[in-house]
C-alpha positions in Angstrom: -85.6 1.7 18.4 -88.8 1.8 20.1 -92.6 0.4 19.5 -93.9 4.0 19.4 -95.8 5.3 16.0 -98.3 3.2 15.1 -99.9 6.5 13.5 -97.1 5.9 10.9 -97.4 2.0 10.7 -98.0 0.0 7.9 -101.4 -1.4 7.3 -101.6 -4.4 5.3 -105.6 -5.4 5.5 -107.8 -7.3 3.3 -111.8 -6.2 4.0 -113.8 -9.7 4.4 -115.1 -9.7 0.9 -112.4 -10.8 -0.3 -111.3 -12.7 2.3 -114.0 -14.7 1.8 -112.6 -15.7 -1.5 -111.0 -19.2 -1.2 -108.9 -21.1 -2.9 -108.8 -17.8 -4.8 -105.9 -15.5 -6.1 -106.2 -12.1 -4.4 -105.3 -9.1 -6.4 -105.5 -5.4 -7.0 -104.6 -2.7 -9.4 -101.5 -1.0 -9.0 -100.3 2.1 -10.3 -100.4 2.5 -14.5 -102.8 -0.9 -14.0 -100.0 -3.3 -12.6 -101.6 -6.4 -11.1 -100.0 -6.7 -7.7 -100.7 -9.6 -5.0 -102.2 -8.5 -1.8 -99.9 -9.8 0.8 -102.1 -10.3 3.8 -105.5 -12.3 3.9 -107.4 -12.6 7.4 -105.3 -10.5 9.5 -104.2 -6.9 10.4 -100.4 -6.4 10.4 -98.8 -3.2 11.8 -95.3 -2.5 11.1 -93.9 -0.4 14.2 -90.8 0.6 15.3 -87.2 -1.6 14.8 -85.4 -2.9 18.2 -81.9 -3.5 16.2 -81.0 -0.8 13.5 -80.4 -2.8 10.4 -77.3 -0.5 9.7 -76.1 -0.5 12.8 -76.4 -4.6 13.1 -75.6 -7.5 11.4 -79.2 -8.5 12.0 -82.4 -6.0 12.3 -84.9 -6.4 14.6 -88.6 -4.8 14.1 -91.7 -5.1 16.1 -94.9 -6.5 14.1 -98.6 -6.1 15.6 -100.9 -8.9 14.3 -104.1 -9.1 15.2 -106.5 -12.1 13.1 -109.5 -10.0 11.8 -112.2 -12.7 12.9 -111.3 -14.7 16.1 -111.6 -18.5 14.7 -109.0 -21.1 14.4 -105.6 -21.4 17.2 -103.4 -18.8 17.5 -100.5 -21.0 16.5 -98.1 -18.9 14.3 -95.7 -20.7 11.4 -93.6 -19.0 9.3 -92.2 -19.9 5.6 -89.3 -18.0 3.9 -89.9 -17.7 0.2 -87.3 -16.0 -2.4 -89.7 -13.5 -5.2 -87.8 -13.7 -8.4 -89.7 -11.9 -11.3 -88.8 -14.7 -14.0 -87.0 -17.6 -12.2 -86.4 -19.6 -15.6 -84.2 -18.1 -16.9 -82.2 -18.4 -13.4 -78.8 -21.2 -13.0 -79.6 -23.5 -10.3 -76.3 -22.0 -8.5 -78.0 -18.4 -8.6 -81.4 -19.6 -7.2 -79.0 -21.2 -4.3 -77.5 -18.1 -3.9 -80.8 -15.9 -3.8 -81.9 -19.0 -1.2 -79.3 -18.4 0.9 -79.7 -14.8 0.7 -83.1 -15.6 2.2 -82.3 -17.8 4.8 -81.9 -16.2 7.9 -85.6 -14.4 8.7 -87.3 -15.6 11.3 -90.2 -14.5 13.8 -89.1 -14.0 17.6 -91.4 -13.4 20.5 -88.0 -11.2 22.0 -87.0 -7.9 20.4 -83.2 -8.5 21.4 -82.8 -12.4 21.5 -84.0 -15.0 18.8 -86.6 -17.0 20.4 -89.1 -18.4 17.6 -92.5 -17.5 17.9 -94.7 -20.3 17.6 -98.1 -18.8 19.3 -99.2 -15.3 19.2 -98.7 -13.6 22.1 -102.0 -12.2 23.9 -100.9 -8.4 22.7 -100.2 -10.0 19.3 -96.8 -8.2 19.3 -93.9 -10.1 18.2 -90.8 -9.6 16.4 -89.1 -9.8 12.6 -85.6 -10.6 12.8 -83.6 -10.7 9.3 -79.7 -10.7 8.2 -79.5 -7.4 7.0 -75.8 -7.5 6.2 -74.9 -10.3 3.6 -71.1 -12.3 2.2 -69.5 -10.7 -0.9 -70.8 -13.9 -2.4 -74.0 -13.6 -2.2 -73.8 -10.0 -2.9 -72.1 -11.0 -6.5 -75.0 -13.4 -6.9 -77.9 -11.3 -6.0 -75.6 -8.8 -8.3 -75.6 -11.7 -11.0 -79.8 -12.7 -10.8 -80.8 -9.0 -11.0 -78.6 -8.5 -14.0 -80.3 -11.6 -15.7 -84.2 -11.5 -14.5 -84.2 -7.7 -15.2 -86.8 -7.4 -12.3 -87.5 -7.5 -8.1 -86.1 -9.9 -6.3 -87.6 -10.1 -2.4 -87.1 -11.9 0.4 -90.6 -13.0 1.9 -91.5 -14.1 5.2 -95.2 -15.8 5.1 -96.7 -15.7 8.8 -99.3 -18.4 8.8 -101.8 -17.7 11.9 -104.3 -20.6 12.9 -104.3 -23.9 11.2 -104.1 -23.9 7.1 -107.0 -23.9 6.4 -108.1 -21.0 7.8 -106.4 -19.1 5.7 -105.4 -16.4 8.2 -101.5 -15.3 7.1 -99.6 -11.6 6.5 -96.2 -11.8 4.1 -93.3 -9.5 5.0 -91.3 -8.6 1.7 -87.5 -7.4 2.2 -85.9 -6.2 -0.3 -81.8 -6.8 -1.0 -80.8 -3.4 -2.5 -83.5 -0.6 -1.4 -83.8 2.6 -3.4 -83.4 6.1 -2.2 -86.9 7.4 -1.3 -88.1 4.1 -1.1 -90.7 3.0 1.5 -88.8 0.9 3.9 -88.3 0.1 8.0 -85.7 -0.8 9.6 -83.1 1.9 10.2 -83.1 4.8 11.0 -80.1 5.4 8.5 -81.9 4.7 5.4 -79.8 7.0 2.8 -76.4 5.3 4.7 -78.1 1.6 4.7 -79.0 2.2 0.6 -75.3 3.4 -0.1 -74.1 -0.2 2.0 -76.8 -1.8 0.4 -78.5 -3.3 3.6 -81.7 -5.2 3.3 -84.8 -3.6 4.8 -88.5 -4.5 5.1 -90.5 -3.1 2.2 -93.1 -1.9 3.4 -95.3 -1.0 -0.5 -94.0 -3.9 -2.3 -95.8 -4.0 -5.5 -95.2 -7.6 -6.4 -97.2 -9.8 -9.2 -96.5 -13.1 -7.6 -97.6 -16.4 -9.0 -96.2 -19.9 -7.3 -93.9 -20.2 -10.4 -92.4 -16.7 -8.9 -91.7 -18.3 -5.0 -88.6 -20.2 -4.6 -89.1 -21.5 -1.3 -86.2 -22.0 1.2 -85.2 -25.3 2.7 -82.3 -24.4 5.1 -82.8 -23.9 8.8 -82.3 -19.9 9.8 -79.6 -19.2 11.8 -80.1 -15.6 13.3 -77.4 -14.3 15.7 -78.8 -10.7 16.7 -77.1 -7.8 18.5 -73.6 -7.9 16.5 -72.8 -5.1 15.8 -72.4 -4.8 11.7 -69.0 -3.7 9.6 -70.1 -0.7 7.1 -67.7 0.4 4.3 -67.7 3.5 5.9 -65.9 1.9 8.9 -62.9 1.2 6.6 -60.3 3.3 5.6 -57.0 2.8 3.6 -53.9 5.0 2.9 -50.5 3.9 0.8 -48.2 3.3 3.6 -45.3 1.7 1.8 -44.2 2.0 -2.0 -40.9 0.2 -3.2 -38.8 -0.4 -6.7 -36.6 1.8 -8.6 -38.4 4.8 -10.6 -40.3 3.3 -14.1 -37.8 4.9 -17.1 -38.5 6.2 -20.7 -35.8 5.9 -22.4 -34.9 8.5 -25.7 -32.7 7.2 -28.2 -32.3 7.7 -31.9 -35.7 9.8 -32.3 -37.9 6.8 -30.2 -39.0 6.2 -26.9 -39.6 3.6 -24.8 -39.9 1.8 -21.4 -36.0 1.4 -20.6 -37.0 -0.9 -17.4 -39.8 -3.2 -18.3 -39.2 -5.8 -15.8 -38.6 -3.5 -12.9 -41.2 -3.9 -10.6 -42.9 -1.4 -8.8 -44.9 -2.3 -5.0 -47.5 -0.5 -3.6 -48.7 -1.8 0.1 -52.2 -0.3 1.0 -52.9 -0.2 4.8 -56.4 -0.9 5.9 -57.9 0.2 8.8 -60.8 0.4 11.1 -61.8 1.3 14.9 -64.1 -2.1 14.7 -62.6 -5.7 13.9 -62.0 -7.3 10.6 -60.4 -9.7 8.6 -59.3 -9.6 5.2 -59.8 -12.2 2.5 -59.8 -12.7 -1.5 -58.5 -9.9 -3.7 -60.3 -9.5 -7.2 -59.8 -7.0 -10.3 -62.7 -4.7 -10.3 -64.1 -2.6 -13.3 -63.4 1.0 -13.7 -66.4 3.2 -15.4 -67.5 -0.6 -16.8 -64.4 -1.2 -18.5 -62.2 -4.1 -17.2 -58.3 -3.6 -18.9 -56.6 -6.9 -20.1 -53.2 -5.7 -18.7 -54.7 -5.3 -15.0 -54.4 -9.1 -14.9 -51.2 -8.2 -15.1 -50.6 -7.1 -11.8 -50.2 -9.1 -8.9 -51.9 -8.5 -5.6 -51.8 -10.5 -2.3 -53.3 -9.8 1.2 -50.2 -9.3 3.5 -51.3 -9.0 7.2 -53.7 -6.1 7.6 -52.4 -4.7 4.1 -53.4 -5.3 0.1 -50.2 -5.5 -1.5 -49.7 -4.2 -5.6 -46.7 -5.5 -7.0 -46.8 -4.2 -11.2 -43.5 -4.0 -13.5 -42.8 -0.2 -15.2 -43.7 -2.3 -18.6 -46.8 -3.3 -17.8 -47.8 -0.4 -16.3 -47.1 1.5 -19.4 -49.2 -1.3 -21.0 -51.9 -0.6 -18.8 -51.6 3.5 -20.0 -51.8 2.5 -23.3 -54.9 0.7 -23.4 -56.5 3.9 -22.4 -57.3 3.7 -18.9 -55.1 6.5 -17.0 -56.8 6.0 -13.7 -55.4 2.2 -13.6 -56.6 -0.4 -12.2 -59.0 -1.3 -9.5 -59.6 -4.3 -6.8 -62.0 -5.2 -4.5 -60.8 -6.6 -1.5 -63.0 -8.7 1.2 -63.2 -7.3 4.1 -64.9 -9.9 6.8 -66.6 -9.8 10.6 -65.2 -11.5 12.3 -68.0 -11.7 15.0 -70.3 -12.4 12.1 -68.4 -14.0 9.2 -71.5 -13.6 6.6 -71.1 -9.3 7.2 -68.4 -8.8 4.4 -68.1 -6.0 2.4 -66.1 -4.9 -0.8 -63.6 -2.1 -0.2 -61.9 -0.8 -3.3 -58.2 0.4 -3.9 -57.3 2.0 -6.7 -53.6 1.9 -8.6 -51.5 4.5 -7.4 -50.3 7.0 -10.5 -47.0 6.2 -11.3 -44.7 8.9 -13.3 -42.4 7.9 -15.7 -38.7 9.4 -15.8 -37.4 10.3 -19.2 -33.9 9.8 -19.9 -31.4 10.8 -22.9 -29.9 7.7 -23.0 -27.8 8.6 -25.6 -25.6 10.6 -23.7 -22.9 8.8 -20.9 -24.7 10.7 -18.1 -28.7 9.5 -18.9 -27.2 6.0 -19.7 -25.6 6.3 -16.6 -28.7 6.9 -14.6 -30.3 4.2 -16.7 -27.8 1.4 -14.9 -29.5 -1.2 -12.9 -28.8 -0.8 -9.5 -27.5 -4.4 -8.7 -28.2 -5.7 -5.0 -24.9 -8.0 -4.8 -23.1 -4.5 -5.3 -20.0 -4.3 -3.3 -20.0 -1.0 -2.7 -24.0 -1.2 -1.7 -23.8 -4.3 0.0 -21.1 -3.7 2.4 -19.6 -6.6 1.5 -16.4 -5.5 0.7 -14.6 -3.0 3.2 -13.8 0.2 1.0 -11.4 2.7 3.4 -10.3 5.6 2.4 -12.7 6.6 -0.1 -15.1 10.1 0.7 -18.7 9.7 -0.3 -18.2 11.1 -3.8 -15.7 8.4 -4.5 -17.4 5.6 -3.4 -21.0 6.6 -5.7 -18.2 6.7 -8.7 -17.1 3.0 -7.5 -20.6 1.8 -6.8 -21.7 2.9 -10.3 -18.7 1.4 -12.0 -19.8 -1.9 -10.3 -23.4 -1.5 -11.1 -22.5 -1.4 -14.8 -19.3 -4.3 -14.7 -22.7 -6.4 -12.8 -25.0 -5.8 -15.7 -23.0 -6.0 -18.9 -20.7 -9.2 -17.8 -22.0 -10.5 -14.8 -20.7 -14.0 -15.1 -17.1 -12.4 -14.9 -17.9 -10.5 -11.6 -19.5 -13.4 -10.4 -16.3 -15.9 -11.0 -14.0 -13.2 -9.6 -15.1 -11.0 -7.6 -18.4 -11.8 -6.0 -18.1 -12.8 -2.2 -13.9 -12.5 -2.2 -12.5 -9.2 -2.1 -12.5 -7.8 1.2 -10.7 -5.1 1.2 -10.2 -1.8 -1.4 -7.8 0.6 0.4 -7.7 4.7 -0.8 -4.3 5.7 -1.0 -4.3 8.6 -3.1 -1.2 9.7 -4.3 0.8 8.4 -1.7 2.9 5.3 -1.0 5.7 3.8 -3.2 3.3 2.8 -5.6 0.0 5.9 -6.1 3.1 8.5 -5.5 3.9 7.2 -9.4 2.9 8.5 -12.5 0.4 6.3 -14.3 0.2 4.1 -11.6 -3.8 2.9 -11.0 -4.2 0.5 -8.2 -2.4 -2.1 -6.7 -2.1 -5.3 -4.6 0.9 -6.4 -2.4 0.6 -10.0 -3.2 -0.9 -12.6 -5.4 -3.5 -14.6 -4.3 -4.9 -12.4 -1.7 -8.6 -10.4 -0.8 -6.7 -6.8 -0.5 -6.3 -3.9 -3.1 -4.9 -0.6 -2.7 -6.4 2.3 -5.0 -4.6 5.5 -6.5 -6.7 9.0 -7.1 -5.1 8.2 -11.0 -8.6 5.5 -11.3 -10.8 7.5 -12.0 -11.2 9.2 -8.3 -9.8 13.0 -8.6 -12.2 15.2 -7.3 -13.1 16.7 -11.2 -12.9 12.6 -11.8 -15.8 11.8 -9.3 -17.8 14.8 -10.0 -21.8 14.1 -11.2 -20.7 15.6 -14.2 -17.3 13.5 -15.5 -17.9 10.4 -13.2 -19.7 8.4 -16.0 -16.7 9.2 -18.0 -14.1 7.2 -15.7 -16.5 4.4 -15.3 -15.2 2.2 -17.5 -11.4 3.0 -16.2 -13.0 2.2 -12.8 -14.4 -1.1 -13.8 -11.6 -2.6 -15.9 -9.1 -1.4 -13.5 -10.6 -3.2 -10.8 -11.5 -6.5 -12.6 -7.4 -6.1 -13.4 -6.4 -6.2 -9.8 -9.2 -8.6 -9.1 -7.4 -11.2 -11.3 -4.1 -10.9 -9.6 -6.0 -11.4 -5.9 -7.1 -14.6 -7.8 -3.4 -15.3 -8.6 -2.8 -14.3 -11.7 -0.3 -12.2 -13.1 0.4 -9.9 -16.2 0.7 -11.5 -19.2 4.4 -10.2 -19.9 5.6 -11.6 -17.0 4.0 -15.3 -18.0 4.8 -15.8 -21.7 3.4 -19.0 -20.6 -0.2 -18.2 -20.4 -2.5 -18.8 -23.0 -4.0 -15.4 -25.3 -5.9 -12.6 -22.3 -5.8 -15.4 -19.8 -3.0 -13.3 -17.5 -4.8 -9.7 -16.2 -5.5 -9.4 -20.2 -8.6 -11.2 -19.2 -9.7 -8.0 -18.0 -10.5 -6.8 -21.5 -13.7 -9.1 -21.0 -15.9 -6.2 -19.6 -14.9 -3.6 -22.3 -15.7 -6.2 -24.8 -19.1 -7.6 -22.9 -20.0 -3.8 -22.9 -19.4 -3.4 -27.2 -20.6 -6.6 -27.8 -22.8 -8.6 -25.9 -24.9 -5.7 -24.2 -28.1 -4.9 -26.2 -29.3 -2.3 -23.3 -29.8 1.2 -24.2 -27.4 2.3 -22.1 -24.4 0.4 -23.3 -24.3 2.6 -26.5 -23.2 5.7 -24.7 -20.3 4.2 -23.6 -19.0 1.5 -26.5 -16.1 4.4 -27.0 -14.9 4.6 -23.8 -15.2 0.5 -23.7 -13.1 0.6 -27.2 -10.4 2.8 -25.6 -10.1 0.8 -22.3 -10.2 -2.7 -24.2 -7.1 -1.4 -26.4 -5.4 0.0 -23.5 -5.5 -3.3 -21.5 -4.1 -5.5 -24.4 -1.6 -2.8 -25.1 -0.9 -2.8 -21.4 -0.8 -6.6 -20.3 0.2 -7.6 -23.8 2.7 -5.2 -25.2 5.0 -5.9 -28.3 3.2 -9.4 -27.8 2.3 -11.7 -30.7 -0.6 -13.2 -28.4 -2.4 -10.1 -28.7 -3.6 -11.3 -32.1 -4.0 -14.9 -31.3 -6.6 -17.3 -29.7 -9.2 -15.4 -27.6 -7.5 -12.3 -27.9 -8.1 -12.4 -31.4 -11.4 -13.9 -31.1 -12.8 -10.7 -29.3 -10.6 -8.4 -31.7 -12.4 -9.9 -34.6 -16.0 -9.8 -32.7 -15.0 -6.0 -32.1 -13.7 -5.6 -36.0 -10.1 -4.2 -34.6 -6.7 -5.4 -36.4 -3.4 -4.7 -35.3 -3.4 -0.9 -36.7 -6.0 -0.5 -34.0 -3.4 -1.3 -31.4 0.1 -0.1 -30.0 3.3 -1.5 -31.0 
């Protein structure tokens, strides 16, 4: 940070032999017989020490002794920024932009800490480089994208014309974009930190072939705004504060396996943080070991406040195993100044693992498990009242619902959705739950109120983990069969004068839905119990009835393959 070492400086000097070779290309040797440009003709230039770390700030700052070798000509001082790309040719005209912009912001100041454009040389010939040594993820994918093609250097030159033209009096600065370890640089004090952030420094050895058709000169005024302080990817951290979404399934069934809730998504929210200020803006996939996986595009991510959100279904995760990357997938997401918008970095966040959860779905307690759970859930939604029940019951009643939801959810919808309000636990007592056989209740037609009997489905070896996805069905037809007379209707053997399981038969619909219509794994573990429970309820609503065997009643006997030797009498 100080002036101090000139022992150490750099000394770029041409002896006056060749300086007395005009209109001449001045060259040397270089190691293994490179021809490299000499980059200063008619003056001594000492690199000293830097004012503003180039790590530390958005903008270095380093002191320069110049001193003209013979004392002819003004002391005027102009400066040119040129871009040194080994083959320009083969260069797009938006990467030479890119490489220009890159180059912009260098300038000679006669202040160490403030800007102020040297346009004389100061009596102690000291004055001051300042350069942007922290660049935009833009131009760092560009620079990225020109080194890739030219297969070569690319520099950033400031030319420091002393005297008039003619007198050919100058000294060129190179700095170079991405520095190497053990490179021979200035400007930091941090120079194994500033080569991991890849921070520009002044080169001070720059072995450079140049040729005019090498120079891309820069147009654009500089605008150089020292003393920020600069954003470094070490000043960022990130931790998985939130994850959300039911647990990705395989499912086991008949020998195979396979993703049992494709669709389900998964969300990951990655918190970013930092003791300086940032912003953050564009999310983009990045490559993993070079490799860049098809199903990554998969995924969605969004910035959402300080946070990079991850939002990825259990299928395409699985997707995203099988086309061999384990680790995931990777973004890069911009993190901005935003005291000094062109310091931006790239921090990376990489997929969280997930674990899959195998299930025997072929069993009624995997294919239990294997139910969506459904957010318009009465019983998880609070939007019936259920009294009465203990906590045991009511996951027995919530799981019934889950599955009457997913296998024939335009019946819940019509029925029960939004219009029950109460379900009352009355045990075995009452008139009515003191009876043998008798399931549940209501007082009245066309009412919001049903009363519940331990006989559905909720004795405590009912409701156990074990047996509960055995009364499930029980649970769920008995309460779509009180759930039509709330909506008025009544059984069938008291109206002769409705039409074939349009009275509580109607019920039926979910045993039927769950045999027929239902193509999830989980539905085969219990088309049995479905069977038994869609027999019972025609036998029940519709006994000794000819309509059992007519119109729709028939038309789901006949989509189920049952005749009337499959029923009561």
């Amino acid at each position: 940070m100080t002036t101090q070492a000139l022992g150490t400086a750099l000394i770029l000097t041409l002896g006056l032999a060749a300086c007395q070779q005009s209109g001449k290309v001045n060259q040397r040797q270089g190691p293994q017989g490179q021809t490299v440009t000499i980059l200063n003709q008619g003056v001594n230039l000492q690199i000293q020490g830097h004012q503003l770390d180039a790590y530390d700030y958005t903008f270095g700052s380093q002191a320069l002794q110049i001193k003209k070798i013979e004392e002819k000509g003004s002391n005027a001082l102009d400066s040119t920024r040129q871009v040194f790309v080994a083959s320009p040719a083969s260069l797009g005209d938006d990467i030479k932009a890119g490489l220009s912009s890159l180059c912009q912001d260098i300038g000679l100041s006669t202040s160490a800490q403030e800007f102020t454009e040297a346009t004389s040389l100061p009596a102690n010939g000291l004055v001051y480089a300042h350069w942007r040594s922290h660049y935009s993820l833009t131009q760092k994918r560009q620079l990225s994208a020109a080194l890739e093609q030219v297969k070569g250097a690319v520099r950033c030159l400031l030319k420091i014309q002393v005297g008039d033209a003619a007198a050919q009096q100058y000294a060129i600065i190179a700095f170079d974009p991405v520095p190497v370890e053990n490179q021979n640089v200035a400007g930091t004090d941090k120079i194994l930190e500033a080569v991991e952030e890849g921070v520009m420094l002044i080169d001070k050895t720059p072995a450079l072939a140049m040729d005019q058709g090498q120079l891309l000169t820069v147009e654009s005024p500089a605008d150089i705004k020292p003393k920020i302080t600069a954003l470094n990817s070490v000043d960022v951290k990130s931790q998985l504060s939130n994850s959300t979404g039911a647990p990705c399934r395989l499912h086991t069934l008949n020998g195979q396996t396979k993703v049992g809730n494709p669709t389900a998504l998964r969300s990951y929210q990655y918190s970013l943080s930092s003791a300086k200020a940032y912003t953050l803006g564009s999310v983009s996939a990045q490559s993993i070991s070079g490799r860049n996986l098809q199903a990554c595009t998969k995924v969605k991510t969004q910035v959402v406040d300080k946070s990079v959100q991850a939002d990825v279904a259990c299928g395409d995760y699985r997707s995203i195993q099988e086309e061999g990357l384990e680790a995931g997938c990777q973004w890069s997401v911009e993190v901005v100044n935003p005291n000094d918008v062109g310091n931006a970095l790239g921090y990376n966040i990489s997929m969280e693992k997930m674990t899959f959860e195998t299930i025997d779905v072929s069993t009624p307690g995997g294919a239990a498990v294997a139910i969506p759970e459904a957010p318009n859930n009465p019983v998880r939604a609070k939007s019936t009242t259920f009294t009465g029940f203990n906590a045991a019951q009511l996951s027995s009643m919530e799981q019934a619902f889950d599955f009457w939801i997913a296998v024939s959810p335009a019946s819940f919808a019509a029925h029960w959705d939004k219009y029950i309000t109460n379900v009352n636990y009355l045990a075995r007592t009452g008139a009515a739950c003191s009876e043998a056989g008798v399931l549940a209740y209501v007082e009245q037609l066309n009412s919001t109120e049903m009363f519940w009997c331990e006989a559905a489905g909720m004795s405590a070896a009912a409701v156990s983990s074990q047996n509960s996805p055995l009364a499930m069905l029980l649970i769920g037809v008995t309460a779509f069969h009180e759930n039509l007379h709330n909506r008025g209707r009544e059984h069938d053997f008291d109206a002769p004068q409705y039409q074939p399981c349009k009275g509580t038969s109607e019920s039926a619909l979910l045993s039927f839905d769950a045999i027929k219509t239902c193509t999830a794994d989980y539905c085969l573990a219990f088309k049995d119990f479905a069977l038994q429970e869609y027999i019972a309820e025609l036998d029940y609503s519709l006994e000794a009835d000819a309509r059992r065997f007519q119109g729709l009643c028939q038309t789901w006997n006949a989509g189920l393959g049952l005749t009337a030797a499959n029923f009561g009498t």
